[in-house]
N, C-alpha and C positions, 0 to 999 in steps of 0.2 A: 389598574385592577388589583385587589387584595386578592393574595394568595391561599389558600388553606391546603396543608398536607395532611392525610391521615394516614395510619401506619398502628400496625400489630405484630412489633417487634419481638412478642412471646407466642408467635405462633409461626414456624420457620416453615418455608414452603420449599418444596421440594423445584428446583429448579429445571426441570427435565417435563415435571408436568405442569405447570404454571406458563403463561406470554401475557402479555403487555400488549395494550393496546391504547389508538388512541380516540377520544369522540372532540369535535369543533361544533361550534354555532349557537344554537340557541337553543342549545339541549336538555335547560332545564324545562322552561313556561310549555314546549312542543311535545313534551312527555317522553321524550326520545329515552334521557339515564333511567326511567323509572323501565321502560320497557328492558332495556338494558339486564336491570338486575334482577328484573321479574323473569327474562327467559333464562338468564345466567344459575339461580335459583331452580327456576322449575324440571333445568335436565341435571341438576343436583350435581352444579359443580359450587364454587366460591369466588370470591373475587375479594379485591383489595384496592382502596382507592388510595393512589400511589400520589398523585396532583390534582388539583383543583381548583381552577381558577375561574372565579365568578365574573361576568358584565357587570359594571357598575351599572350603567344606562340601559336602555329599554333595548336602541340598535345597538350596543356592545356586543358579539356574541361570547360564549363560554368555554373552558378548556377542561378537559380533564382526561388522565391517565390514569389506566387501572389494569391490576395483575387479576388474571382469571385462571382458576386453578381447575384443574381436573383428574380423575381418576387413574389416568394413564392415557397414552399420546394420542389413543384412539377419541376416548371419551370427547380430550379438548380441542381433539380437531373439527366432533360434532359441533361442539358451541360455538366456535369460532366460524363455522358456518351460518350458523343459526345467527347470530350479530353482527354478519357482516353486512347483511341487508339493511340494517341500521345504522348504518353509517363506518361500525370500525373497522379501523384500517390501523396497521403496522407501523414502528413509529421512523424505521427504518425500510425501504419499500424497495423491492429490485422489479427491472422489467418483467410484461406479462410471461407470461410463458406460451409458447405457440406449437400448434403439432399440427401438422396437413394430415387432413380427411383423405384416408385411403378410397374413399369413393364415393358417387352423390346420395347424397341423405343417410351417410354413413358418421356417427360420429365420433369422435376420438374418445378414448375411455377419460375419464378424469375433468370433463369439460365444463369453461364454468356454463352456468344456468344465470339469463338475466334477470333482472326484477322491471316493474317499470318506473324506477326514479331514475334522476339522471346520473348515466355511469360514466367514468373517466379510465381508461387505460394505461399503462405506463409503459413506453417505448422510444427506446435510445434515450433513456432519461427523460423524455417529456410526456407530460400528461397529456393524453388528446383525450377531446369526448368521442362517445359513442352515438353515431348516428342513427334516428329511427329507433329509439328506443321502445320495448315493448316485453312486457313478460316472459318470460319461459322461453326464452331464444338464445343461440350463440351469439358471440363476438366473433368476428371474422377481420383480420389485419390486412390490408394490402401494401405487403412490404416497400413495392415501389413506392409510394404516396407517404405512408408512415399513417393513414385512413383507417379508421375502425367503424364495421358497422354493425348493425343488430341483425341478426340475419337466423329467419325461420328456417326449421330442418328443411323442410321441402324445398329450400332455396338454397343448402349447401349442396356443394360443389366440390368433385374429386381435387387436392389438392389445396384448397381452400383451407388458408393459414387460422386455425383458431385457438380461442385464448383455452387455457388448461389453466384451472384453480383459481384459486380467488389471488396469489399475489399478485401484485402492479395491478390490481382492479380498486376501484375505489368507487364509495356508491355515495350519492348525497338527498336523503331522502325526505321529505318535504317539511318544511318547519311553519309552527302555527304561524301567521303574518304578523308585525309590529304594529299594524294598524288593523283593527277592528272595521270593517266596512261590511258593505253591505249584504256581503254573501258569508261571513263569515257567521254571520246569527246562528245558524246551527251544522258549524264545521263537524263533520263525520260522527251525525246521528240518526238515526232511525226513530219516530215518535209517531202516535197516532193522536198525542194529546197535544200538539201545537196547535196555533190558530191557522187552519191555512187559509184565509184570504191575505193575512200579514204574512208570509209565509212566500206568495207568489207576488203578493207587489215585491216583495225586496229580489224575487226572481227577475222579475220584470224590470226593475229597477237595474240589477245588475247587466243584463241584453243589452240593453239602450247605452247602457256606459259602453259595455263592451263593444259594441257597433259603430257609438261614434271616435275609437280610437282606432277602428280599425280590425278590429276583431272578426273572426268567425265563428258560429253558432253553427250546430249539429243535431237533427233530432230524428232519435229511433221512434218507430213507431210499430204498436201492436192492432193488429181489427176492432180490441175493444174500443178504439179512438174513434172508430163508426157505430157498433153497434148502442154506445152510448149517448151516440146524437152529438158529439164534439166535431166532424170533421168540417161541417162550414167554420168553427174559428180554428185550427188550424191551418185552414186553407187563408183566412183572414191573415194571419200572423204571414203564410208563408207572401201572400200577398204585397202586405206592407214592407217587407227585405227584411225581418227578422232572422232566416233561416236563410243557413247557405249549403244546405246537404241534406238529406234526406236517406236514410239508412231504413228500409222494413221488408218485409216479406213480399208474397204473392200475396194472400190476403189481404192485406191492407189493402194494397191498390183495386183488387178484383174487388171489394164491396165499396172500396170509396165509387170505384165507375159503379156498380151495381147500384148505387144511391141516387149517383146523377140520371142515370137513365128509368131507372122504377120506380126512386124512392124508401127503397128498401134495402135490410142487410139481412141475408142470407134468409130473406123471405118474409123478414117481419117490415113492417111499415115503420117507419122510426118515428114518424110526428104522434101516430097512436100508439105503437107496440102493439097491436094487433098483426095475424099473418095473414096473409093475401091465401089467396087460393091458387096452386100451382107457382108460390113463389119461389119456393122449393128450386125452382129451374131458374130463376132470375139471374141467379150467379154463373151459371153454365151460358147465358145468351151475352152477358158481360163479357166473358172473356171471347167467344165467338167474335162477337162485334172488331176488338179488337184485336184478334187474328185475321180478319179480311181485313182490313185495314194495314196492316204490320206493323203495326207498334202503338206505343200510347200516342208518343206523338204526331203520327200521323193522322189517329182517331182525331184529336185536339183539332189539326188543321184542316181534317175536314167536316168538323162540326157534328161529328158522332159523340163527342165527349164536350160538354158545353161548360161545366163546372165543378169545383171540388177540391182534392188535393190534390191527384196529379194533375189535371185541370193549370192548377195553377203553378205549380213545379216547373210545366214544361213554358207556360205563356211569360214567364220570370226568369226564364234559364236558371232556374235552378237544380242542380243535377242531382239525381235520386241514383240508388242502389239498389236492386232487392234480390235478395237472396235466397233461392228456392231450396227447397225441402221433400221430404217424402212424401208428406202430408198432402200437395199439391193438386188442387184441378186443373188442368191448364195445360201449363200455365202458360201466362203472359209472354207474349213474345218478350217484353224488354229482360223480362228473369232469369237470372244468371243462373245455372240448373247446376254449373260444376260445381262445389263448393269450393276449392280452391283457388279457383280463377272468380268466385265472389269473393276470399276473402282479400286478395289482391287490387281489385278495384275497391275494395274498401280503405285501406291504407292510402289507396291516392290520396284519398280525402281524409283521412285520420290525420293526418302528420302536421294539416295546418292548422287544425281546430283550435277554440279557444276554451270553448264550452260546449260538452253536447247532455241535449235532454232523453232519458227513455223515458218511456210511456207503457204501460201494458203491454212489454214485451219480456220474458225474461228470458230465453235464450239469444233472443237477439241482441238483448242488452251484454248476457255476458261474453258472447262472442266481440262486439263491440269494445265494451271492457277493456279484455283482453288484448287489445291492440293499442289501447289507448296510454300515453305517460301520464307518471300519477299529479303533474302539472296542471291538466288541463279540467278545471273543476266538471264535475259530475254532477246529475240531477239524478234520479231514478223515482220517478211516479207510479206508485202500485197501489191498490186496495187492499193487496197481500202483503203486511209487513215482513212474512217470509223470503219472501220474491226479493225485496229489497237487500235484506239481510244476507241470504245466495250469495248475491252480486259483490257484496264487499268479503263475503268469507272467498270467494273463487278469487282474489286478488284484489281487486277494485277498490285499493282501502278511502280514496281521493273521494269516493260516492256521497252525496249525501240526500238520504230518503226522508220523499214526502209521502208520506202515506194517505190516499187519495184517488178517488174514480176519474179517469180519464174525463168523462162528462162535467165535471164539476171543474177540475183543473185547468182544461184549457178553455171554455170560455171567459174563464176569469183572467186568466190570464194575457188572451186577445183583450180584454177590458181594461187592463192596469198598464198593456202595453201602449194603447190606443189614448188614456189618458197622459200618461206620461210622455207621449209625444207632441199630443195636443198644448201642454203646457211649456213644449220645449221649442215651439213655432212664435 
């Protein structure tokens, strides 16, 4: 690797407010040093690039060291905050620093905050990962083990060893890939002017990959995904083993059954869009039905519930989530009504995902989001390009928006899945 040093040896920096830091990988092509000097600039400090060593080769990664100056110890300790989400880290590193939680869901002053890329710890000199990682949460150490894990307030614990400050934390935040494939067409953007039927074949395209190595696939869903006439391909996709989770509300499910049994969502007729008369109540007799019954899937086995998405959720063992709200009729026996104890059986199934899709949902999506590492590629399908945008300003940076009516996206996308397999028999 050729080396290049720069240096501004007529402008002396005050030692006491200036640190050093360092970035690794593929820092340039991934836009990482450009974010770098954009946030280093925008909270008006200065920097100094001290080393810099470039990858000759595409897999080479890159090296560089740089002095960050600031106004006073206060100023650069905000920066150095602000960039360490970005990967920098100290070029010299001592263990985390740890202080027990005087009491549950109590947290120690000074505590770091995670991100969702993957974080490493430093303890007794060795770097361990951080398990379950997930936005806005502590690190919790179990001294016995030498074990870090990612751990929500509501999950800390009187005494519960947690990490304090950013030193002996290291973050490694997702770098563009060396290869160009199929999902990478429109790496973290928002557009209402792409094509999207090329758009969901390379979706489709990337599933079936994902699937035959093993992979698991996730998708939220919103009631637009019925009221738009999409839930038979949905229900197609969930059929075929595309999907292996299912994350949405009480609504979704309450008009997908309200579909199977009247034909209608929240009164209107879906094959006309016309309203029935007294259909008004259809959704009220839906969830009924399946309250005598007690549960969806007991509807399903006694042929109260004959098709759909939960329909076919439960006749696939495919396991579904939903998570209720204020908003509610109901609800659903299956509906988790705590919030808490919904966002906990979410996680079960976050942790092994590969890929998940939202649909017409956006606080489901950024609750979702929000649990999710920034590893595990993202879809987000909205009609609202705001909706989409949200999701990646609330953290979500991994997202990337197709902008697009639920009705239109996924029977195409049941299409491009269906051909793509037909060609792979």
């Amino acid at each position: 690797m050729e080396e290049i040093i720069i240096r501004h040896p007529d402008r002396p920096i005050p030692m006491h407010l200036s640190r050093e830091f360092e970035l690794e990988g593929h820092i340039i092509d991934s836009g990482i040093m450009t974010q770098v000097f954009d946030k280093i600039m925008d909270m008006g400090g200065e920097f100094e690039i001290i080393q810099f060593d470039i990858g000759k080769r595409k897999k080479d990664p890159s090296f560089a060291r740089i002095r960050v100056t600031g106004r006073d110890d206060a100023h650069l300790e905000s920066i150095m905050s602000e960039l360490h989400p970005l990967g920098a880290r100290m070029p010299e590193v001592m263990d985390a620093r740890l202080e027990a939680a005087e009491g549950d869901r109590i947290v120690p002053k000074g505590f770091y905050s995670t991100t969702n890329h993957p974080t490493f710890v430093k303890i007794t000199g060795n770097w361990v990962p951080v398990e379950a990682i997930e936005m806005d949460c502590l690190i919790v150490v179990d001294p016995g083990t030498g074990r870090a894990h990612c751990t929500p307030m509501d999950k800390l614990r009187r005494q519960d060893y947690v990490v304090i400050g950013e030193t002996g934390v290291r973050v490694t935040p997702p770098e563009r890939p060396r290869k160009v494939g199929t999902f990478e067409f429109m790496h973290g953007t928002v557009s209402s002017e792409r094509p999207s039927e090329t758009i969901i074949e390379k979706i489709a395209v990337e599933m079936i990959s994902l699937k035959k190595k093993g992979g698991k696939i996730g998708i939220v869903g919103g009631p637009a995904i019925i009221h738009t006439g999409a839930a038979p391909a949905l229900a197609e996709i969930i059929r075929n083993g595309c999907i292996d989770v299912l994350f949405a509300g009480n609504a979704l499910a309450t008009h997908d059954i309200e579909y199977n049994l009247f034909g209608t969502s929240l009164g209107m007729k879906i094959d006309t869009g016309t309203l029935v008369t007294g259909g008004h109540k259809h959704h009220i007799y839906a969830l009924s039905e399946v309250i005598r019954a007690g549960s969806i899937k007991k509807a399903v086995e006694t042929g109260i519930i004959t098709g759909g998405i939960m329909y076919e959720c439960v006749k696939n063992n495919v396991p579904f989530v939903l998570a209720g709200s204020i908003r509610d009729d109901g609800p659903l026996p299956d509906v988790i009504t705590d919030t808490m104890a919904a966002q906990d059986e979410m996680r079960r199934y976050i942790r092994d995902l590969d890929m998940v899709i939202m649909i017409g949902t956006l606080l489901h999506s950024v609750a979702i989001g929000n649990c999710l590492p920034s590893y595990v590629k993202t879809i987000c399908v909205d009609i609202n390009p705001a909706s989409v945008t949200k999701l990646m300003d609330r953290g979500t940076m991994q997202a990337i928006g197709v902008v697009s009516d639920a009705g239109a996206f996924l029977p195409l996308l049941a299409k491009h899945l269906k051909l793509r397999s037909d060609r792979g028999r």
